[in-house]
FITORKE-129256 format. One line per 10 residues: number of its first residue (from 1); their letters; for each residue x, y negated, z negated of N, C-alpha, C. Coordinates in Angstrom, 1 decimal. Each point is the difference from the previous one (the first is absolute). Layout:
BEGIN
NUM	a	X/Y/Z/X/Y/Z/X/Y/Z  ...
//
This chain:
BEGIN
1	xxxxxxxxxx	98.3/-110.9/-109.0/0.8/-1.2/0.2/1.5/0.2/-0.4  0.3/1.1/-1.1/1.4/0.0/-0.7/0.8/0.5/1.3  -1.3/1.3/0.9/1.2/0.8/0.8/0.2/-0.9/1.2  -0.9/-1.1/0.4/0.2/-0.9/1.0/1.1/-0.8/-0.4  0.0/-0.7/-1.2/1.0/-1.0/-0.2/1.1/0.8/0.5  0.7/1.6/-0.7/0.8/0.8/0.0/0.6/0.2/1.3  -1.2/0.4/1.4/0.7/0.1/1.0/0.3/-1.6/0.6  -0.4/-1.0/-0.8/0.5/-1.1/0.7/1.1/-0.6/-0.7  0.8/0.5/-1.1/0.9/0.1/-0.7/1.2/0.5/1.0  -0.4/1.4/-0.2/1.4/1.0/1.0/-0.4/-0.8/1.5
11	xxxxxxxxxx	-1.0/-0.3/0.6/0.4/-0.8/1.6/1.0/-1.0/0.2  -0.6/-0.8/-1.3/1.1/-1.2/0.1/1.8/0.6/-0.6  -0.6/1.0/-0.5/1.7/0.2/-0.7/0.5/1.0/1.3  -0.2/0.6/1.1/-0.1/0.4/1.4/0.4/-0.6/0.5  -0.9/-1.6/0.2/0.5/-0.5/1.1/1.4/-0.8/-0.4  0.1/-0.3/-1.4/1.3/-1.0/-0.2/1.3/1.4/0.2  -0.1/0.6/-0.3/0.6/1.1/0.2/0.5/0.3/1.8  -1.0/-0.5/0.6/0.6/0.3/1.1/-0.3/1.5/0.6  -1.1/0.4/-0.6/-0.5/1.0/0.8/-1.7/0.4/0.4  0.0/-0.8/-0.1/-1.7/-0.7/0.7/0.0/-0.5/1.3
21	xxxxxxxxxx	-0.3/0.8/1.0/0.0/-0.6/1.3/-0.9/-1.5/0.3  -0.1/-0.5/1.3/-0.5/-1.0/0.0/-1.5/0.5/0.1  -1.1/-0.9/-0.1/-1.7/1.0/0.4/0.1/1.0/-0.8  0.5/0.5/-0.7/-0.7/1.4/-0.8/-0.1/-0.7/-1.8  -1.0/0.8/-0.3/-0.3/0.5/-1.4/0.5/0.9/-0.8  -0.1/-0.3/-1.4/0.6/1.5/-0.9/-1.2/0.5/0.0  0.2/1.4/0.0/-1.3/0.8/-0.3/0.5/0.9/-1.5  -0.9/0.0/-0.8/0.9/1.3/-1.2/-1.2/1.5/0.6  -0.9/-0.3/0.4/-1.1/1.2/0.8/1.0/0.9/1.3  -0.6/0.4/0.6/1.0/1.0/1.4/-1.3/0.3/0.6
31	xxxxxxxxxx	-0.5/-1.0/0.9/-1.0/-0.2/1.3/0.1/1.0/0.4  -1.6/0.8/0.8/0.7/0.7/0.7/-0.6/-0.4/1.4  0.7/0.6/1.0/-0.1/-0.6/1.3/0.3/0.9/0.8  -0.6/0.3/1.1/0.1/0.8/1.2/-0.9/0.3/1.5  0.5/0.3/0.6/-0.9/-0.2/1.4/-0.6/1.5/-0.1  -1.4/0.4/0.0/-0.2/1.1/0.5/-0.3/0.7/-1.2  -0.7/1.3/-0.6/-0.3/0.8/-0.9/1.5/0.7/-0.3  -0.1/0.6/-1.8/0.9/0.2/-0.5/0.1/2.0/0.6  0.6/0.6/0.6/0.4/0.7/0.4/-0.4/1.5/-0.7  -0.1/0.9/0.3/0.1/1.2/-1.2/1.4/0.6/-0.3
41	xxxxxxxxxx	0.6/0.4/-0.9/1.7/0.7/-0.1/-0.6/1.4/-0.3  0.7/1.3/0.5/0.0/0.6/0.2/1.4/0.9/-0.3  0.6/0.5/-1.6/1.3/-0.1/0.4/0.4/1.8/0.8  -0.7/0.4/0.0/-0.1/1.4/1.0/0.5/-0.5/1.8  -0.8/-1.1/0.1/-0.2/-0.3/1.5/1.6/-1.1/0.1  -0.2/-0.7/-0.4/0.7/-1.2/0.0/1.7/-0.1/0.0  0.4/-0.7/1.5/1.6/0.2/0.0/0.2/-1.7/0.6  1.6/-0.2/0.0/0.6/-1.0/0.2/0.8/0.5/0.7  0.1/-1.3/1.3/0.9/0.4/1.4/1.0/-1.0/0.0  1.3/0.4/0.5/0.4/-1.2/0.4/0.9/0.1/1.2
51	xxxxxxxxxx	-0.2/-0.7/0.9/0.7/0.1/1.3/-0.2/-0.8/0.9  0.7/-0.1/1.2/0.3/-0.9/1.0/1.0/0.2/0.6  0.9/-1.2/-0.6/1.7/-0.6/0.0/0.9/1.0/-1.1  -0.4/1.3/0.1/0.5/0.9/-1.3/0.9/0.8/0.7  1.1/0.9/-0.7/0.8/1.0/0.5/-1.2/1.0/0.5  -1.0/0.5/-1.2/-0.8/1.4/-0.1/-1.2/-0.5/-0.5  -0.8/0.3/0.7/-1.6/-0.7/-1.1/-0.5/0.9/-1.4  -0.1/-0.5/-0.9/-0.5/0.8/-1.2/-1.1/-0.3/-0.6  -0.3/0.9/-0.6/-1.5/-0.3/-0.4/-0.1/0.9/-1.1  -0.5/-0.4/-1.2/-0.1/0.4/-1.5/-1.4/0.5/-0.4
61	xxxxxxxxxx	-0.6/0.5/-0.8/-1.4/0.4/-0.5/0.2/-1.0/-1.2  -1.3/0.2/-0.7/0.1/-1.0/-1.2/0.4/0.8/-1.1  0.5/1.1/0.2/0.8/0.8/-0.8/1.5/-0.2/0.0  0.3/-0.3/1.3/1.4/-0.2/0.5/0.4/-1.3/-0.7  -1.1/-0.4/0.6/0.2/-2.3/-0.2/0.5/0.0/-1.8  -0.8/0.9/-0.9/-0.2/-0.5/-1.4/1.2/0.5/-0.4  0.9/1.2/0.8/1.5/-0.1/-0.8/1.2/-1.1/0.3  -0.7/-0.9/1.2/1.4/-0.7/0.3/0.5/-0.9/-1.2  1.2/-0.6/-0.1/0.7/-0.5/-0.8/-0.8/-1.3/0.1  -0.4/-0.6/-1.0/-1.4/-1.1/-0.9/1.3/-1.2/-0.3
71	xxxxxxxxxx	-0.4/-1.4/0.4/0.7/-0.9/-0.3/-0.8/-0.9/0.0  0.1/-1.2/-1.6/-0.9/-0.5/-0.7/0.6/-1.4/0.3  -1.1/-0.9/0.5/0.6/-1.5/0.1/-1.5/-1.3/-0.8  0.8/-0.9/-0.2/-0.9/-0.5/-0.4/-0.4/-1.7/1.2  -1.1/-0.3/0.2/0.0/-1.0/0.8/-1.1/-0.9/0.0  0.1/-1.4/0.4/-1.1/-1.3/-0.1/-0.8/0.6/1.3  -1.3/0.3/0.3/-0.8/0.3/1.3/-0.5/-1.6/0.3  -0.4/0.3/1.0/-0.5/-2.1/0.8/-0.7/0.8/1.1  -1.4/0.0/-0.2/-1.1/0.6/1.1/-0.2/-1.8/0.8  -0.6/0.3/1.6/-0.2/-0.9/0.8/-1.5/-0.6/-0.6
81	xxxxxxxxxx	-0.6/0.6/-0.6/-1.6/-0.4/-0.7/0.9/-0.8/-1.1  1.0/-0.7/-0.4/0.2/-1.1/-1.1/0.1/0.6/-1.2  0.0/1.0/-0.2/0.3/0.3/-1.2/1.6/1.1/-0.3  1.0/-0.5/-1.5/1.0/0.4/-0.2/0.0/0.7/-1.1  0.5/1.6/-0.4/0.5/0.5/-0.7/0.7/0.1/-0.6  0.7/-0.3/-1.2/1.3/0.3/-0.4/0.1/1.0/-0.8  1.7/0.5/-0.1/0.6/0.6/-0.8/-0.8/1.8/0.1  -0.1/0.6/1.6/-1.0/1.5/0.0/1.1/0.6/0.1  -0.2/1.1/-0.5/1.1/1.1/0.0/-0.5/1.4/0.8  0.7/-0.1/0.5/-0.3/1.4/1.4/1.2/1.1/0.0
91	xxxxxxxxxx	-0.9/1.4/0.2/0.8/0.6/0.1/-0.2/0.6/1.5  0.7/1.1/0.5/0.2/0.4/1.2/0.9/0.3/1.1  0.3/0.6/1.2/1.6/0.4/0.6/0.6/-1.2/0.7  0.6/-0.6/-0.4/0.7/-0.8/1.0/0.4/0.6/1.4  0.6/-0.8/1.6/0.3/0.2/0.5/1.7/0.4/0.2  0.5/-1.0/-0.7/1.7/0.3/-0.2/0.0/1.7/-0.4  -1.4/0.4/-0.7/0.8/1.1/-0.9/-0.2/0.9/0.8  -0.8/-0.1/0.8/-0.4/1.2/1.0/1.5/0.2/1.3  0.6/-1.1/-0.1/0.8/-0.2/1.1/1.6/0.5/-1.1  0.2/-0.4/-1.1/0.9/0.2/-0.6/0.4/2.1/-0.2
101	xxxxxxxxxx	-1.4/0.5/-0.2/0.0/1.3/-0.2/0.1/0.4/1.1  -0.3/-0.3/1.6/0.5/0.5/1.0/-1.7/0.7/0.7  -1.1/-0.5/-0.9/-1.3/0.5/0.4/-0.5/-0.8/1.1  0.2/-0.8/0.3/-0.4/-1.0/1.3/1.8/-0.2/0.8  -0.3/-0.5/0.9/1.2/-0.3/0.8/-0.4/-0.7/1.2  0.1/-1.7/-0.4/-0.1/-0.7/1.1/0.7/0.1/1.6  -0.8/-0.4/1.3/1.0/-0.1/0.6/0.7/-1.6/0.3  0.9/-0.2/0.5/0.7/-1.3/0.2/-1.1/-0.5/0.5  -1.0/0.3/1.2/-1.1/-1.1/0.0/-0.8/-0.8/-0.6  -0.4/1.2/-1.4/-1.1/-0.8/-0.6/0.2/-1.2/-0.7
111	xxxxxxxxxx	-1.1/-0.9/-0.1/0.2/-1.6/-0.1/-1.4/-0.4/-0.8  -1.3/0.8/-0.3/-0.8/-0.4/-0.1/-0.9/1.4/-0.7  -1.2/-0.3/-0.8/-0.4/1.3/-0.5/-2.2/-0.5/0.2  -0.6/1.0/0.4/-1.0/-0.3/-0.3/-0.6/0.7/-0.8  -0.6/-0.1/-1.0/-1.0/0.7/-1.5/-0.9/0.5/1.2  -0.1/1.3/-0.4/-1.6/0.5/0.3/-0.8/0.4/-1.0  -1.4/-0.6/-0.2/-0.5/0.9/-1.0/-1.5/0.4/0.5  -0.8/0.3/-0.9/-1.6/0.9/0.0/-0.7/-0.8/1.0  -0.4/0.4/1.1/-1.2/-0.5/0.6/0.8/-0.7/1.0  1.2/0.2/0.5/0.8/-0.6/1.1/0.6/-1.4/-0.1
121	xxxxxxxxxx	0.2/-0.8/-1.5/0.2/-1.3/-0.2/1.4/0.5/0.1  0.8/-1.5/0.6/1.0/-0.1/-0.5/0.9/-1.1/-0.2  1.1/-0.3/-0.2/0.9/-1.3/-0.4/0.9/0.2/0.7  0.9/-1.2/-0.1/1.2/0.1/0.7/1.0/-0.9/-0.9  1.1/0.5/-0.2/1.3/-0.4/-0.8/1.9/0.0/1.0  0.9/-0.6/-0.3/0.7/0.0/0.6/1.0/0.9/-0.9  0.9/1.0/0.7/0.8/0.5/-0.7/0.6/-0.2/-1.5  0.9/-1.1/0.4/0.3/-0.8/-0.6/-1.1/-0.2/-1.6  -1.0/-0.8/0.1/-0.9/0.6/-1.5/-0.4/1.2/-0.4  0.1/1.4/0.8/-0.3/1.3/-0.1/1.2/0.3/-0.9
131	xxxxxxxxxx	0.7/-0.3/-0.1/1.7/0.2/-0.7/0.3/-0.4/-1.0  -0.9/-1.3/0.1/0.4/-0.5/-1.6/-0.6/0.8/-1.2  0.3/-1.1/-1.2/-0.5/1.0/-1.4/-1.1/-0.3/-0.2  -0.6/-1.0/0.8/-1.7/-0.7/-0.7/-0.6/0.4/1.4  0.1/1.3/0.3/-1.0/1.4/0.9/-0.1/0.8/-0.4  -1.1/0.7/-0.1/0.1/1.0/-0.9/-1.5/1.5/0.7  0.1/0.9/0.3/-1.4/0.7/0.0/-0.3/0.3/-1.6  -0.9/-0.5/0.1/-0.4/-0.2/-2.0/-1.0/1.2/-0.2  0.2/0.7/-0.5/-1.2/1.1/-0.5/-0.2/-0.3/-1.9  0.6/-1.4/-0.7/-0.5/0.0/-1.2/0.3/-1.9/-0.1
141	xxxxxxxxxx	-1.3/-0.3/-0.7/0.3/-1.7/-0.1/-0.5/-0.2/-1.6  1.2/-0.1/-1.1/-0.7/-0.5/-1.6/0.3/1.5/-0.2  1.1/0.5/-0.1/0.1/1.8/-0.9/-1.5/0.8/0.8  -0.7/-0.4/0.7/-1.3/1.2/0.2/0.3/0.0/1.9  -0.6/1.0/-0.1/0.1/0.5/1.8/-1.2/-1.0/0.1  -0.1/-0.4/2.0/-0.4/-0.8/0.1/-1.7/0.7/0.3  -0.7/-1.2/-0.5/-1.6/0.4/0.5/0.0/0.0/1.4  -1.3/0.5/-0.2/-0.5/0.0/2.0/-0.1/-1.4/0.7  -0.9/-1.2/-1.4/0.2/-1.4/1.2/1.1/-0.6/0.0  1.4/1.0/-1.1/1.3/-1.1/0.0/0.6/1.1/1.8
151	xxxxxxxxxx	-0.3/0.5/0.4/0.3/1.3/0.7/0.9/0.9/0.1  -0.7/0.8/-1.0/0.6/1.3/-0.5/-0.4/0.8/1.8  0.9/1.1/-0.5/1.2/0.5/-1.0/1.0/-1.2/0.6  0.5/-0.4/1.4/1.5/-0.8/-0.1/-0.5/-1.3/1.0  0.4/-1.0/-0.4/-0.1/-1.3/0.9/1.5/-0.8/0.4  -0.1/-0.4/0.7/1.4/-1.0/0.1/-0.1/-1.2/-1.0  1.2/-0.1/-0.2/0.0/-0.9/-1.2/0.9/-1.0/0.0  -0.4/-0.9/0.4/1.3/-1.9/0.5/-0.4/-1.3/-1.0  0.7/0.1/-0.7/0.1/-1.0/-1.1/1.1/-0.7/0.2  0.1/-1.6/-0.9/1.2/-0.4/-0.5/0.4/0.3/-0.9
161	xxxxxxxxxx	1.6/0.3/-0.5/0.8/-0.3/-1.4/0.5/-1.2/-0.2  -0.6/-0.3/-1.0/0.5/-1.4/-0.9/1.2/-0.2/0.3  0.7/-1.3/0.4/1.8/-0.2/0.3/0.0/0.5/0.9  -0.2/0.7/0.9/1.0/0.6/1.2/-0.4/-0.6/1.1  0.6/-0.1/0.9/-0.1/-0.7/1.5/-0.1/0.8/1.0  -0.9/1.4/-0.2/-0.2/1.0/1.0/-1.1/-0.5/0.6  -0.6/0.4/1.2/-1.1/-0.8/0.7/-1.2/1.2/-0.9  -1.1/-0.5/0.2/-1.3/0.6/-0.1/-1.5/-0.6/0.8  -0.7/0.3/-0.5/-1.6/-0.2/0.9/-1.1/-0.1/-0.8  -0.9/-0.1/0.3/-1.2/0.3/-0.5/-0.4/1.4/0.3
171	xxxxxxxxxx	-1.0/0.1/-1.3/-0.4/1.2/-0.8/-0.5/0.9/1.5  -0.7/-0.4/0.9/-0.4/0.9/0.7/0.9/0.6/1.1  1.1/-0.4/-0.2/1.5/0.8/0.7/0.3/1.5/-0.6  -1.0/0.1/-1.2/0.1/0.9/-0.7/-1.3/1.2/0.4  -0.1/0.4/0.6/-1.1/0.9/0.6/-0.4/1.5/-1.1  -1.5/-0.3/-0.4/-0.5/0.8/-0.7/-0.2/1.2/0.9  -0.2/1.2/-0.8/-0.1/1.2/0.2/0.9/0.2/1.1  1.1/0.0/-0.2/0.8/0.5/1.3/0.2/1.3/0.2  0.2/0.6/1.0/0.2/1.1/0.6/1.5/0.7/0.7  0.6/-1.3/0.3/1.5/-0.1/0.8/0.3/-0.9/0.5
181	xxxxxxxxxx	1.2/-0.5/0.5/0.9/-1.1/0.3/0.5/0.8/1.8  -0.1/-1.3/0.6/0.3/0.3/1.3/1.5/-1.1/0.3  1.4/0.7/0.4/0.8/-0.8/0.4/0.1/-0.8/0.8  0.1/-1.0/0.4/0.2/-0.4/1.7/0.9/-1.0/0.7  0.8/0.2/0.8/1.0/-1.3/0.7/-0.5/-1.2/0.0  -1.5/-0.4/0.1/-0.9/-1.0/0.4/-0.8/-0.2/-1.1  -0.4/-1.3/0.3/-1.1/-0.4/-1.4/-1.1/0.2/0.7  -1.1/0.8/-1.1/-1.3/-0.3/0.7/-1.0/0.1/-1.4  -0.7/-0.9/0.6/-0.9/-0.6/-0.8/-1.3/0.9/-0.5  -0.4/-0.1/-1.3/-0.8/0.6/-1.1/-1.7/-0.2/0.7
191	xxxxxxxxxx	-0.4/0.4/-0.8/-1.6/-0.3/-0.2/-0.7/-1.5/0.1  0.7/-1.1/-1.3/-0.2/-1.2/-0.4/0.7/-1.0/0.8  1.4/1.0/0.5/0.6/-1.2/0.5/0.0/-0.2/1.7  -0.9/1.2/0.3/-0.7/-0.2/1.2/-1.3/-0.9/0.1  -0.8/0.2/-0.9/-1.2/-1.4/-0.5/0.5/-1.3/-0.4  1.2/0.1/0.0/0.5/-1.5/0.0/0.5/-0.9/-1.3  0.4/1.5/-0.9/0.7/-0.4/-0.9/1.6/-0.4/0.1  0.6/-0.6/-0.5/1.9/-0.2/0.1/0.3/1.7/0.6  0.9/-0.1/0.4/1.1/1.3/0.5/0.5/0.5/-1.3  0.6/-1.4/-0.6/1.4/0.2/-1.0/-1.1/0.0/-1.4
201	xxxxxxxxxx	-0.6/-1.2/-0.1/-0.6/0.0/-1.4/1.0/-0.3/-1.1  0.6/-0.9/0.2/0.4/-0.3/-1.1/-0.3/-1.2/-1.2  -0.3/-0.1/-1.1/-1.1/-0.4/-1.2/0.9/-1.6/-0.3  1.2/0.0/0.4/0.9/-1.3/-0.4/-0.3/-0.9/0.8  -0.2/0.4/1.5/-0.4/-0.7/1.0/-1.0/-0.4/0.6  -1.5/0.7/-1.1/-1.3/0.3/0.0/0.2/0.3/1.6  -0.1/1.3/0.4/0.2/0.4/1.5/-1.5/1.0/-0.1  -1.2/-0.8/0.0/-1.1/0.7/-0.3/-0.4/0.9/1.7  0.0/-1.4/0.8/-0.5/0.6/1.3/0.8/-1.0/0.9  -0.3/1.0/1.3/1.6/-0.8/0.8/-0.8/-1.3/0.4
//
């Protein structure tokens, strides 16, 4: 009962706060959720691609991936199953930084990015949130590398930051066990959001299904 009252404490102090979407719940737990069995990692076998809309396509081992430059953000998650996370701390490579060090190189085309990960799933994001600071490929969530059902070794990672007025989505914009990011002039639609979930998915506008 104490830890119930507790999360219904921090909900209401959430939502007066202004950061409790409409339809969702606090959760203090971390659900887990996913379409499909949890994948094997392999870090012998296992690489990340990224190409399309790119100057040069590159592609990393999990040896390669674990020296890139690590940037730590913290953010509220809002999954489409109604439940809200606050205050998770993620670590992992941003996309700015890959672009800032001269390791990726957009071309003027690209406008749009799709996640690929294990078993051929994937998402779709618009440039534009691939860039901000609340994206992230997260390979650690809470100081620990991430587990296999959070999906380890690296997932996409789209949260809100408290106060800012950058756009975001729901949690499954964030695609577990990813494998690579595909550039593209054109938007094209994911796994979910071909079954008839929202395109955009955004948690303010409850943008569950179109």
């Amino acid at each position: 009962m104490a830890q119930s009252t507790n999360r219904q404490e921090l909900e209401e102090l959430m939502e007066k706060e202004g950061r409790l979407p409409p339809g969702q719940s606090l959760t203090v737990k971390f659900p887990i959720l996913h379409y499909g069995v949890i994948p094997p990692f392999d870090p012998q076998t296992w690489s990340f691609r990224i190409w399309g809309e790119v100057e040069k396509e590159v592609s990393w081992s999990w040896e390669e991936f674990s020296k890139l430059p690590i940037t730590e953000i913290q953010l509220d998650i809002h999954c489409v199953t109604k439940w809200s996370k606050f205050d998770t701390t993620w670590k992992g490579v941003s996309i700015p930084s890959l672009l800032e060090m001269g390791l990726v190189q957009l071309k003027p085309e690209a406008a749009y990015v799709v996640q690929h990960a294990e078993g051929g799933y994937t998402t779709n994001l618009p440039l534009e949130i691939v860039l901000q600071e609340n994206f992230l490929l997260a390979t650690h969530f809470d100081g620990n590398p991430l587990t296999p059902e959070h999906g380890a070794p690296v997932r996409g990672m789209l949260g809100h930051i408290p106060g800012s007025e950058i756009k975001t989505a729901y949690f499954w914009k964030g695609a577990k066990w990813l494998t690579g990011l595909e550039f593209l002039s054109e938007d094209q639609m994911g796994f979910w959001e071909k079954s008839g979930y929202h395109n955009e998915g955004n948690p303010w506008e409850e943008q569950r299904t179109r």
